[in-house]
Structures are given as structure tokens and as C-alpha cells.
MIKE-233093 format. One line per 4 residues: number of its first residue (from 1); their letters; for each residue x, y, z of C-alpha. Coordinates in Angstrom, 3 decimals. Example, Ala and Ser with C-alpha at 12.3 -4.5 7.8 and 13.67 -1.06 7.14 Angstrom:
! MIKE-233093
1) AS) 12.300/-4.500/7.800  13.670/-1.060/7.140 .
//
This chain:
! MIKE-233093
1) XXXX) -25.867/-2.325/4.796  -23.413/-0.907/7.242  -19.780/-2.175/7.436  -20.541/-3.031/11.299 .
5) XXXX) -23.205/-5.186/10.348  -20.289/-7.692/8.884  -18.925/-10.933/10.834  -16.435/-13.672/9.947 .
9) XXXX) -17.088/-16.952/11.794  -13.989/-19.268/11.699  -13.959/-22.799/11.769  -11.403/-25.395/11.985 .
13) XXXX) -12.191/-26.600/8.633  -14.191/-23.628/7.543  -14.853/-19.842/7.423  -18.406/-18.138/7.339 .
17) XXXX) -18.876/-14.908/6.008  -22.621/-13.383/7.034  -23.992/-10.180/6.926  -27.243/-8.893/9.193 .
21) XXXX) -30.494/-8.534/7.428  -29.180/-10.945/5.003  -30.868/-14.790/3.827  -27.563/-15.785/2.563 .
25) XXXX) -24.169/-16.668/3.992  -20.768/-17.191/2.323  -18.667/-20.146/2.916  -15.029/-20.944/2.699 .
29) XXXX) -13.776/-24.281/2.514  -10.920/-26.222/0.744  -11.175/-26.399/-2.805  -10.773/-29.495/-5.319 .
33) XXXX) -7.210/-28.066/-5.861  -4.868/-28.270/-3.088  -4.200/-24.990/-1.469  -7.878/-23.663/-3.239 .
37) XXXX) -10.918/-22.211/-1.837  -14.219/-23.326/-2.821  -16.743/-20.156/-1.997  -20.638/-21.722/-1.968 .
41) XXXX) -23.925/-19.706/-0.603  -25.728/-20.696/1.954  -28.473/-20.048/3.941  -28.042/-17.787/7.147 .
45) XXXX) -28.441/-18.751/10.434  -27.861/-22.481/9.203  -25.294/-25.286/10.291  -22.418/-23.398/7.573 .
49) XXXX) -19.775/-24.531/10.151  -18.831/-28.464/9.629  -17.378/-27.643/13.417  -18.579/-25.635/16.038 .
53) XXXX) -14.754/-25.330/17.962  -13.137/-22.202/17.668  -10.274/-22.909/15.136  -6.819/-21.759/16.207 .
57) XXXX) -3.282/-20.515/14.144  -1.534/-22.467/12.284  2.382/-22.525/13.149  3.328/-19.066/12.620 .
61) XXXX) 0.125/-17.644/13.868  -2.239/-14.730/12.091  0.022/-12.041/10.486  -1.192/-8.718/10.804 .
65) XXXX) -0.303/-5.416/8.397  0.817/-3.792/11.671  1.818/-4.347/15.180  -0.467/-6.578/17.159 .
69) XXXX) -3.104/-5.884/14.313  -4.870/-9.435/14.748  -3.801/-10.161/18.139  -6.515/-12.921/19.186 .
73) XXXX) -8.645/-13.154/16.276  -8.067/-16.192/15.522  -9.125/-17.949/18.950  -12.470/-15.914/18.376 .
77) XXXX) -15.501/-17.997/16.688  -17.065/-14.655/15.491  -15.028/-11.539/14.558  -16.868/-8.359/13.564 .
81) XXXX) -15.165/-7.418/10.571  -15.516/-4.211/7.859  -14.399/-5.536/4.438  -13.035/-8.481/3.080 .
85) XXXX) -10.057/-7.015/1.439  -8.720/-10.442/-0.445  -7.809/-14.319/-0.123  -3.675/-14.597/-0.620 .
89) XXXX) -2.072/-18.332/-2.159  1.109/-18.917/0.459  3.085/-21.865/0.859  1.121/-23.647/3.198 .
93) XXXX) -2.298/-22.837/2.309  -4.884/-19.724/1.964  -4.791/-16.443/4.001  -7.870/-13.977/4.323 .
97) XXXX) -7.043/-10.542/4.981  -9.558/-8.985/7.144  -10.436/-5.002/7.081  -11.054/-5.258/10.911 .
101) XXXX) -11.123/-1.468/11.882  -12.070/1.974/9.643  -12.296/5.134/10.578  -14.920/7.581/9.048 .
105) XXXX) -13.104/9.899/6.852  -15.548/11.979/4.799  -18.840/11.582/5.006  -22.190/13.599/5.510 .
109) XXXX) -23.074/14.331/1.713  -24.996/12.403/-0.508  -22.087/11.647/-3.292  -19.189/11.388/-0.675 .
113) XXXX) -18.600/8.527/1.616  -15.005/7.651/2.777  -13.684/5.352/5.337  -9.895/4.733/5.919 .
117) XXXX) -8.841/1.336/6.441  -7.068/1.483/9.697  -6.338/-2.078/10.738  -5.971/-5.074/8.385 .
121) XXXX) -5.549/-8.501/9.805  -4.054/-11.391/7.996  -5.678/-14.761/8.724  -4.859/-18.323/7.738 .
125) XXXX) -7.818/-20.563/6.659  -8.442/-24.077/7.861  -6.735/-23.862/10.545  -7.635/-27.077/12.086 .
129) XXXX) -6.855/-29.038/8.960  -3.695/-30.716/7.673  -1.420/-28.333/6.547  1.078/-29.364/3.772 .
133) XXXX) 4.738/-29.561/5.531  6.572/-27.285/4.903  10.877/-27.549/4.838  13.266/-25.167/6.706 .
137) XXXX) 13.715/-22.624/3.510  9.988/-22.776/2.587  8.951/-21.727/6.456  11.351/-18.780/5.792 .
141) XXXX) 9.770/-18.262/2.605  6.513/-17.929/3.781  7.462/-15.388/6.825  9.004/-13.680/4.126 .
145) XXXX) 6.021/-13.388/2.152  4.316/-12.580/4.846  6.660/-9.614/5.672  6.290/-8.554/2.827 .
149) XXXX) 2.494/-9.013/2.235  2.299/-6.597/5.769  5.033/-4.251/4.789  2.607/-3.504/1.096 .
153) XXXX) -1.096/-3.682/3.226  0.538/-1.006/5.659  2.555/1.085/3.309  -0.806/2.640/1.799 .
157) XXXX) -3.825/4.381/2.875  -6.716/2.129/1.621  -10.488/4.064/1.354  -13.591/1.910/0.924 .
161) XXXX) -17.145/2.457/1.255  -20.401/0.632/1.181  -22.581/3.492/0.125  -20.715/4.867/-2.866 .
165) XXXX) -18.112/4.049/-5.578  -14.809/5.604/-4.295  -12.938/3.852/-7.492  -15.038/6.620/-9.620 .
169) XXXX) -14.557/11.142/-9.394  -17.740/13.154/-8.504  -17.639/14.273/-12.517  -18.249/10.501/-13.881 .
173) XXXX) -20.690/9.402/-11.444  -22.974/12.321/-11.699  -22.676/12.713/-15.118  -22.665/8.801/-16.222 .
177) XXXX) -25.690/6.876/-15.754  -26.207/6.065/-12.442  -26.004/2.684/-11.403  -29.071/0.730/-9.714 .
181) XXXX) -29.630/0.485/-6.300  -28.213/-2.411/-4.747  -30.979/-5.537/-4.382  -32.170/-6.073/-0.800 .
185) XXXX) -31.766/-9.031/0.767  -34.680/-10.816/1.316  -35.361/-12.491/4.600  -36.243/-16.513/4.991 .
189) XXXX) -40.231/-15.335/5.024  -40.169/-12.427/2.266  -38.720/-15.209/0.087  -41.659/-17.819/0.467 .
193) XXXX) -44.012/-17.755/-2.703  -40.936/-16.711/-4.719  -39.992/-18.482/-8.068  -37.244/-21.449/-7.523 .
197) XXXX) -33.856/-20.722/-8.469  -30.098/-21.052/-6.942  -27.581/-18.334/-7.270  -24.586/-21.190/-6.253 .
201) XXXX) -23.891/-24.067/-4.285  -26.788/-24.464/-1.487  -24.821/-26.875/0.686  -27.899/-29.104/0.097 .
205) XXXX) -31.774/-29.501/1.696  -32.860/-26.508/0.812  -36.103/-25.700/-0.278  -37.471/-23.772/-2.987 .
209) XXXX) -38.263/-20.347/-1.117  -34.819/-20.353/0.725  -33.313/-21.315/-2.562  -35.191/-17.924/-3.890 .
213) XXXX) -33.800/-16.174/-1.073  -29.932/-16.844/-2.135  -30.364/-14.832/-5.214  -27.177/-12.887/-5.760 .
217) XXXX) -27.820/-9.572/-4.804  -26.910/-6.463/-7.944  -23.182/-6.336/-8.293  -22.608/-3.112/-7.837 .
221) XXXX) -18.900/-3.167/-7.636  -19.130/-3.965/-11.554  -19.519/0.112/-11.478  -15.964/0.755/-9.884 .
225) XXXX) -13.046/1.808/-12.409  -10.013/-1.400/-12.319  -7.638/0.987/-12.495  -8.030/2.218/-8.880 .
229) XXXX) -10.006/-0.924/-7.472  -6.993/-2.243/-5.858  -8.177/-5.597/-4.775  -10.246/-6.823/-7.252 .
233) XXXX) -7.432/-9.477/-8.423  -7.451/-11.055/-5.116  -10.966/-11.285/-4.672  -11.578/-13.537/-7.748 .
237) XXXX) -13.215/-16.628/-5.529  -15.773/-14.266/-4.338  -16.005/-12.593/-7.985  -16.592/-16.479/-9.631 .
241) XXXX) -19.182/-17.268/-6.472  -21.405/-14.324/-6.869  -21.003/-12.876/-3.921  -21.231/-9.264/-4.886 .
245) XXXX) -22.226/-8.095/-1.374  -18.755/-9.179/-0.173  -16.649/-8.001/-3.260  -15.755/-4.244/-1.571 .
249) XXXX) -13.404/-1.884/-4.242  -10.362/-0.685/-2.241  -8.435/2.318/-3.237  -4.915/3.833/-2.528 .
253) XXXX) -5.550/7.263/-2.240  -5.153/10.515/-0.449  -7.461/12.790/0.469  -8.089/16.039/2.412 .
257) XXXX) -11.204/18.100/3.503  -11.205/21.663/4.465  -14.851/22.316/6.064  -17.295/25.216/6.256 .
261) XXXX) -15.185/27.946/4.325  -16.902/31.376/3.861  -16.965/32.264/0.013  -19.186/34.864/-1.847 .
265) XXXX) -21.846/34.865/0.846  -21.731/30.807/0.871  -20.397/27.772/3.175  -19.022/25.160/0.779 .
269) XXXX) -15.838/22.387/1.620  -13.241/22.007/-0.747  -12.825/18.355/-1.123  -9.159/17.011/-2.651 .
273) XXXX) -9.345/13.032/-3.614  -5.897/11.603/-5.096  -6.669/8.062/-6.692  -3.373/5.748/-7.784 .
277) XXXX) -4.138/3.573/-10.726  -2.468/-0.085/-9.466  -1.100/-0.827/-13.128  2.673/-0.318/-13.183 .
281) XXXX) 3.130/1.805/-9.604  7.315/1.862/-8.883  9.963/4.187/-7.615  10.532/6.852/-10.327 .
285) XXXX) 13.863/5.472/-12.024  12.783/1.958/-12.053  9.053/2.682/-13.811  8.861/4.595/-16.919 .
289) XXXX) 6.282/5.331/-19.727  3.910/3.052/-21.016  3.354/-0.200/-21.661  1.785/-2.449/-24.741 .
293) XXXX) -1.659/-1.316/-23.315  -1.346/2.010/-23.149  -0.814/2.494/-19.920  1.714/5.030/-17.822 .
297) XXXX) 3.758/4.494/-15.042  2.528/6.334/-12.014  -1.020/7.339/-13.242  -3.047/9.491/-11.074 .
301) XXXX) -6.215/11.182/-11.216  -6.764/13.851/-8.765  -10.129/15.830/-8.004  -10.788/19.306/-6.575 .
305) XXXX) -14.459/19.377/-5.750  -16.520/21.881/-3.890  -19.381/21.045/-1.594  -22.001/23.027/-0.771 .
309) XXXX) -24.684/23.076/1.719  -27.667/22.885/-0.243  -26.083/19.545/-1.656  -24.721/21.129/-5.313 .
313) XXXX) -20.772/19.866/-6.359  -18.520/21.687/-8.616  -15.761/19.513/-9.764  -12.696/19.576/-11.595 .
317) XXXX) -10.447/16.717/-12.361  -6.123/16.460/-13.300  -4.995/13.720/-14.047  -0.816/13.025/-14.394 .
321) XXXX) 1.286/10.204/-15.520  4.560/9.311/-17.127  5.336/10.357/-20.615  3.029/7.173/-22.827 .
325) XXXX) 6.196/5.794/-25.129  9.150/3.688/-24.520  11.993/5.071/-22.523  13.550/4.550/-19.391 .
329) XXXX) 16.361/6.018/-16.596  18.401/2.834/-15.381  19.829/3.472/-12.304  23.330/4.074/-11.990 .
333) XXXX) 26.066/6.028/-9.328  25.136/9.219/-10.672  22.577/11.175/-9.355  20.771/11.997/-12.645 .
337) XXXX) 20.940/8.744/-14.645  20.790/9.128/-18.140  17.113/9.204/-20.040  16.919/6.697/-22.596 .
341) XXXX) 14.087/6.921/-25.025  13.236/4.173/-27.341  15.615/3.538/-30.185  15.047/3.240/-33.947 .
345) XXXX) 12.428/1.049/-35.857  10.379/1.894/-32.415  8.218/5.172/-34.039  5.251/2.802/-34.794 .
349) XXXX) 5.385/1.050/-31.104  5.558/4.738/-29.491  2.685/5.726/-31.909  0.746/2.925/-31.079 .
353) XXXX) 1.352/3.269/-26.845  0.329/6.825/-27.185  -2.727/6.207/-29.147  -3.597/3.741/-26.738 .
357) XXXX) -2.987/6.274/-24.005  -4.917/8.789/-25.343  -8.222/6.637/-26.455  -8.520/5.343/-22.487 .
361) XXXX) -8.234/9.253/-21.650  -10.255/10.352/-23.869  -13.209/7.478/-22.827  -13.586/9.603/-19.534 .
365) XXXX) -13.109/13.330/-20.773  -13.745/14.453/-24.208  -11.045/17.383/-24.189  -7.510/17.215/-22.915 .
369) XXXX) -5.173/19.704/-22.178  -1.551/18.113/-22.213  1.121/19.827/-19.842  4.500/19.393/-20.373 .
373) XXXX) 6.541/19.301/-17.182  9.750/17.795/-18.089  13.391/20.077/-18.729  14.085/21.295/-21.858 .
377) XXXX) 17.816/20.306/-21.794  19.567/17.263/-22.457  18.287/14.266/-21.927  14.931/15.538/-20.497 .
381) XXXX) 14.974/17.780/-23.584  15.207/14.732/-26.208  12.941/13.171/-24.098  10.191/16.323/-24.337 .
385) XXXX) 11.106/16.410/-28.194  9.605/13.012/-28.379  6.309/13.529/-26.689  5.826/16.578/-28.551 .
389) XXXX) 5.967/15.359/-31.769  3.804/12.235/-31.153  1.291/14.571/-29.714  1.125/16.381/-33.004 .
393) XXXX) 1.031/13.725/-34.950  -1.803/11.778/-32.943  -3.748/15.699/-32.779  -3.153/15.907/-35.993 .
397) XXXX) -4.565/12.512/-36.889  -7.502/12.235/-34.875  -8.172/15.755/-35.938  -7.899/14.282/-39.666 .
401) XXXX) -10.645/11.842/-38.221  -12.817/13.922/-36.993  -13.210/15.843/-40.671  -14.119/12.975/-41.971 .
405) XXXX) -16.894/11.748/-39.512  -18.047/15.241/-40.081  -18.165/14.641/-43.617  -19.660/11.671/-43.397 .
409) XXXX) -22.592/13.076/-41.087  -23.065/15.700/-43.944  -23.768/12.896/-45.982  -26.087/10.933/-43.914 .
413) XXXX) -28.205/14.437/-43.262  -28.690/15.266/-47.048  -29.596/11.637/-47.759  -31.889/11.514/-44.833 .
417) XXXX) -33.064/14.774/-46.252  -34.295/12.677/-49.793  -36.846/9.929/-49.835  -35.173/6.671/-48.752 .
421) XXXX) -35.545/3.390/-50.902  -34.764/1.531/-47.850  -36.526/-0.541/-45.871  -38.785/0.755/-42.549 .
425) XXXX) -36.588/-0.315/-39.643  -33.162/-0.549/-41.518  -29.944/1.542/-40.566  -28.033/3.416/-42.646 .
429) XXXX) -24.324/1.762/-42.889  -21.446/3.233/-40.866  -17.858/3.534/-41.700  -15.647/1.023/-39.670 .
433) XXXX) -12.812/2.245/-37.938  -14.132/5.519/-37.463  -13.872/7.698/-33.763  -17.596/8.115/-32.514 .
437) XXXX) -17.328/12.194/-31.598  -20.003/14.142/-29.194  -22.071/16.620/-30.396  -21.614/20.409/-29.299 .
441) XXXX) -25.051/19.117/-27.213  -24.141/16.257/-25.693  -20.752/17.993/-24.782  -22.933/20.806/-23.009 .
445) XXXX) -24.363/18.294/-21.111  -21.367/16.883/-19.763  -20.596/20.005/-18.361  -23.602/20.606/-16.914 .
449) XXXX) -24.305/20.950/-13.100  -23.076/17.849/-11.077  -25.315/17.918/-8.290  -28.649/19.839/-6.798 .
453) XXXX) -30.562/22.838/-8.969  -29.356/25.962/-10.143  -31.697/27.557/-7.677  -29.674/26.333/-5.209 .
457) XXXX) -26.491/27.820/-5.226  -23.613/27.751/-8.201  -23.590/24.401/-8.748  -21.687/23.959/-12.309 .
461) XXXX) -18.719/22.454/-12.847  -16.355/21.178/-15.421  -18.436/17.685/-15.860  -15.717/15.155/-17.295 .
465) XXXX) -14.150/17.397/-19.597  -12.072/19.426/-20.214  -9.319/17.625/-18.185  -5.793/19.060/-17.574 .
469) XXXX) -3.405/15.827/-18.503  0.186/16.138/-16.779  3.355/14.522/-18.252  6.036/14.325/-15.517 .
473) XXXX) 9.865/13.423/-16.360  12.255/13.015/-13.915  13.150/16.397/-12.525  11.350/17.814/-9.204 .
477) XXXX) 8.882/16.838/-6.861  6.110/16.860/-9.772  7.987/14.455/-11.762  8.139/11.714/-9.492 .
481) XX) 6.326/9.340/-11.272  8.225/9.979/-14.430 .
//
């Protein structure tokens, strides 16, 4: 279903989420917990509003991400909306921020669908209820927050889509399983004759076949990658409440199309996506390396794909990110602050962040080529000495591994070779701890085409691996993340 297709209904002691075409509606009202939202599905086109009065602001009024962004949406009783983006916990009570407009960035192929948020709204719920009272310093607080809740909405450029996973490059969807088609929603007399069930709270009366008609719909933005699905933490009431068909991955990203370029007698676009990760973003002295999980400051995975006309993709994916140990550049009154890596006693930590590192990595591409982009003097030199040798070390382990799960395969052939004494329908035991590898076939068929038929134009590309891996210090433009 099409983002347009989306409305918000406000009440004074309520908010309705519904979606055309759909049997089921999603309500907002105050939770058990003061200050909490209680999300239950309901039937469409029912009485989901307690009140039928438009409900107004709250002292302080809507806050917007920009200037004038909201301006009279909250004396509306029905707003057409594009996303839900998240629900926000201020001082005096829930906020919904509301994608209101998108533009249509990319779109026209069948793996590529990107629309820029270009409006966000930020709304305060239950407007006509009793609001907890707030003191001088706490209604400064909360414009505060709400400053700064703007300031972070605006100070990115957000992609979404309905169609596709923008969380996920060209490479992994077309070469991972696909996921299943979303479920479509049944209406009120397509459900009748279905078996009873209830996919939440039904607001009570309902009868069997509506009941069959609130079944939650496939949640399809289980598919998206967390580390660019931007939202997802503030969209946890909707997560609990099943209501996948609201829960919409947002990314911070950047991208660029260049359209209908002549090459080698054919019309392709060269597609450029830039995807943040939203674990440990930060100005470049104030976020460095990695953390206890493995993961880098500044991480970001960028894709240079070509389309062509007859539908085929060629893909190939960088991805950069701050040096994976423990070190750091406080800022001081010089203009190169010193780099200060680790300390002694810390070799095992480093070890184990880098391992850590290199395992997520190596889940999405099964070669990496590690670049080192830092100086080779000085600080930035001890600092490149570092990540050199725990790169050797961790190649030379894992290729230590590796011998022995080849050894170990040997094995399993020549004793599959002999007659078994074990049961029908019994597996052979595995070694624990060991690093599941791909087969030179399996690792062809990563790489295989990523869209259309070889008859239709050159359609190969590099299909998640090999992958270029960049480690930036602090020097130049490149580095910025660290």
C-alpha cells in the first residue's frame, strides 16, 4: 500500500492510525503507566475515537523538525500522513512524530524505491487530557528537548519506502533469500468464513470474522538490517502491538543518481547509496574505535550499483569505519590532539573488539579487503602499527581455522566414503567452536548476477563479496569518522 493511502485521526483522548484497503486500525491511548501508550487493533471504520472533537495542543503547541513544519495539524481530525517515524517519552506526556511530506527520490526499477523524508511533524498525544504539571525548569526542559529532538529529525536526510528494504544493499537482497510478500489485508467480507483468532486487543464486540480480519499482517520490516534502521528503538509500542504495517525502517543516508548514461552500446544509471549505521555516530575526536560489541565509530556502507534498462544490477559495496580497538583523540587546544591507543593488559580486549568486528563483517561478505588510510607517523603511525598487527594475528588465526575445518571435512568425506555403523537418519558430530566456511560453489553463487538474465545485458556483479573494508584515522577528509 501506498504511503498516501496513510491517515492519523486525533482525538482528545486518543489517536487512530488507519490505512485504506485495510480491516484493521491502530489505536493510541494512555497506557497503565503514566506517561505510556497502550497500542490495541481495531476494526476500521469503527467508533476507535472515545471523542469525535478535534483535539487541540497542549501548552507549547506541536513542535515541528523545521519551520512551520506542523503548522495546524493538530486542530485537524484527520491528517494524511506518510510514515510513522516514532512515539518520544517528554516531560509531560507522549509525542508522535509524523513523516507528513516525502518526496520521490529514486524510483522506477524493480529493486530501487527511495523517498526522502521532507517534513516531519512532532505531535503531542492526548491532548485533551490532564497533563501532569509541569514547574518553571521542567517547561524549559521540555522546550529544550524539544529543540533538540527538531535540531536531530532535521539535521539528517531520512529515506523510507513501502515497497522495498532501504536498510539492506542491492548485493544482500538479491542474493539472500528473498523475503515474502507482505499479507494483504483482508476486507470486513473477505474475512467472513475465516477461522477465529485475535492478533491484539479488539476494543471489544467483535465477532469472529472481524476478529479473523485483524490478523497481523507479515512483518516485513523484520528483513531490514538494525544497524541502519534508525527508528526502530522508538517504535517499540507498535513493535510489542503487532502492527507491522505501521513499523516503517528509516535510514540516514545519502544518495545520488546519474540517469541514462551511454556505455558500450548500453543506457544504464549509476546509482550511489551511503547508509550510516546509528550505533556510536559522533564528531571525529569525540568517537573512536570500537566498542565491547564490536562495533566502530562512524560505520558506513556505501554502494555503487549500475542499472540497466532491461532490469539487470551490477553492484559493488565499501564499507568504512574507525579502526575496531580501544583508542581515542581527547580534545584539547591543539589542532591535532594526541592519539591514544589502549594501554597495557588491553591486547586481549583489542583482540576480542576486532574479532567481533570482523565476524559481523564477515556475516555479509565472505572476503574482505582491509585499507589502511591512516599516517604513518607519530601518533597515527603507532596507531596503524596496532591495527596491523591485530589484523595478522586475527588472518592468521582464522586462517589457522579454516585448515582445520578443512581437515575435518577430509575426515567426514573418507568416513562417508566407508560403510557407516550408524543409525539411518543420524548426523555425523561436528566440532564446536568451529567457523562454518563457503564452498568455492556456494561462493560462485554469491557472485553471481544480481538481477535479470545474462541474455539481457552484463548483468554480474560482485554479489556480497569481495568487499573493500576502509579504516579511517584522523587525518583528511576520508578519516572523518576516525
Amino acid at each position: 500500500l501506498m504511503a498516501s493511502t496513510r491517515r492519523i485521526r486525533l482525538g482528545p483522548d486518543c489517536a487512530v492510525l488507519e490505512m485504506s484497503g485495510s480491516a484493521r486500525a491502530i489505536r493510541l491511548s494512555p497506557g497503565a503507566a503514566p506517561g505510556s501508550v497502550a497500542v490495541d487493533i481495531v476494526p476500521a471504520h469503527g467508533p476507535t475515537l472515545a471523542s469525535t472533537g478535534a483535539g487541540g495542543p497542549r501548552d507549547g503547541g506541536a513542535a515541528a523538525a523545521g519551520p512551520s513544519d506542523a503548522e495546524g495539524l493538530a486542530d485537524k481530525n484527520s491528517v494524511a500522513i506518510e510514515a510513522v517515524f516514532g512515539i518520544y517519552q517528554l516531560l509531560s506526556g507522549p509525542y508522535i512524530a509524523l513523516v507528513l511530506e516525502a518526496e520521490p527520490r529514486i524510483t522506477g526499477h524493480h529493486l530501487v524505491d527511495f523517498q526522502r523524508v521532507t517534513k516531519v511533524a512532532l505531535v503531542p498525544l492526548f491532548a485533551g487530557l490532564p497533563t501532569r504539571t509541569l514547574s518553571r525548569q521542567e517547561e524549559c526542559d521540555e522546550q529544550t528537548f524539544l529543540g533538540l529532538l527538531r535540531a536531530a529529525l532535521g539535521a539528517h536526510q531520512f529515506y523510507f519506502s513501502h515497497t522495498a528494504d532501504v536498510t539492506r544493499s542491492l548485493q544482500r537482497r538479491c542474493t539472500q533469500q528473498q523475503p515474502q510478500p507482505q499479507a494483504r489485508h483482508e476486507t470486513g467480507e473477505e474475512a467472513n468464513g475465516a477461522a477465529e483468532e485475535s492478533a491484539g486487543g479488539s476494543g471489544g464486540g467483535a465477532s469472529g470474522s472481524s476478529l479473523a480480519s485483524l490478523a497481523a499482517p507479515a512483518a516485513r520490516w523484520k528483513e531490514a538490517d538494525p544497524r541502519f534502521f534508525w527508528n526502530l528503538d522508538v517504535l517499540s509500542d507498535l513493535v510489542a502491538a503487532e502492527a507491522h504495517e505501521w513499523i516503517t525502517p528509516v535510514m540516514s543516508a545519502f544518495i545520488d543518481l546519474k540517469p541514462q548514461l551511454p556505455c558500450c552500446g548500453f543506457n544504464l544509471s549509476l546509482l550511489l547509496v551511503s547508509r550510516r549505521s546509528k550505533f556510536r555516530q559522533g564528531c571525529r575526536f569525540t568517537r573512536r574505535g570500537a566498542d565491547q560489541d564490536g562495533r566502530v565509530a562512524n560505520f558506513v556502507e556505501s554502494e555503487m550499483a549500475l542499472l540497466f534498462a532491461s532490469g539487470a544490477v551490477a553492484a559493488f559495496t565499501q564499507i568504512r569505519g574507525s579502526v575496531p580497538c580501544l583508542w581515542g583523540s581527547p580534545v584539547t587546544m591543539k589542532y591535532a590532539p594526541k592519539v591514544q591507543v589502549g594501554g597495557s593488559g588491553l591486547e586481549a580486549e583489542n583482540a576480542s573488539r576486532f574479532a567481533l568486528h570482523m565476524q559481523e563483517i564477515l556475516s555479509d561478505f565472505q572476503k574482505v579487503l582491509m585499507v589502511n588510510l591512516i599516517d604513518r607517523k607519530k601518533d597515527q603511525g603507532r596507531l596503524g602499527l596496532v591495527f596491523q598487527k591485530m589484523a595478522e594475528n586475527w588472518s592468521r588465526l582464522d586462517e589457522a581455522e579454516q585448515a582445520k575445518n578443512l581437515e575435518q571435512r577430509n575426515i567426514d568425506q573418507r568416513n562417508s566414503e566407508q560403510p557407516s555403523s550408524q543409525p539411518l537418519g543420524s548426523a555425523a558430530p561436528t566440532r564446536r567452536g568451529s567457523i562454518p566456511t563457503k564452498s568455492p560453489a556456494a561462493r560462485k553463487e554469491r557472485s553471481s548476477s544480481l538481477g535479470g538474465s545474462p541474455a539481457s545485458g552484463p548483468a554480474s556483479g560482485q554479489a556480497s563479496g569481495p568487499a573493500s573494508r576502509s579504516m579511517g584515522g584522523g587525518g583528511g577528509g576520508g578519516g572523518g569518522g576516525g
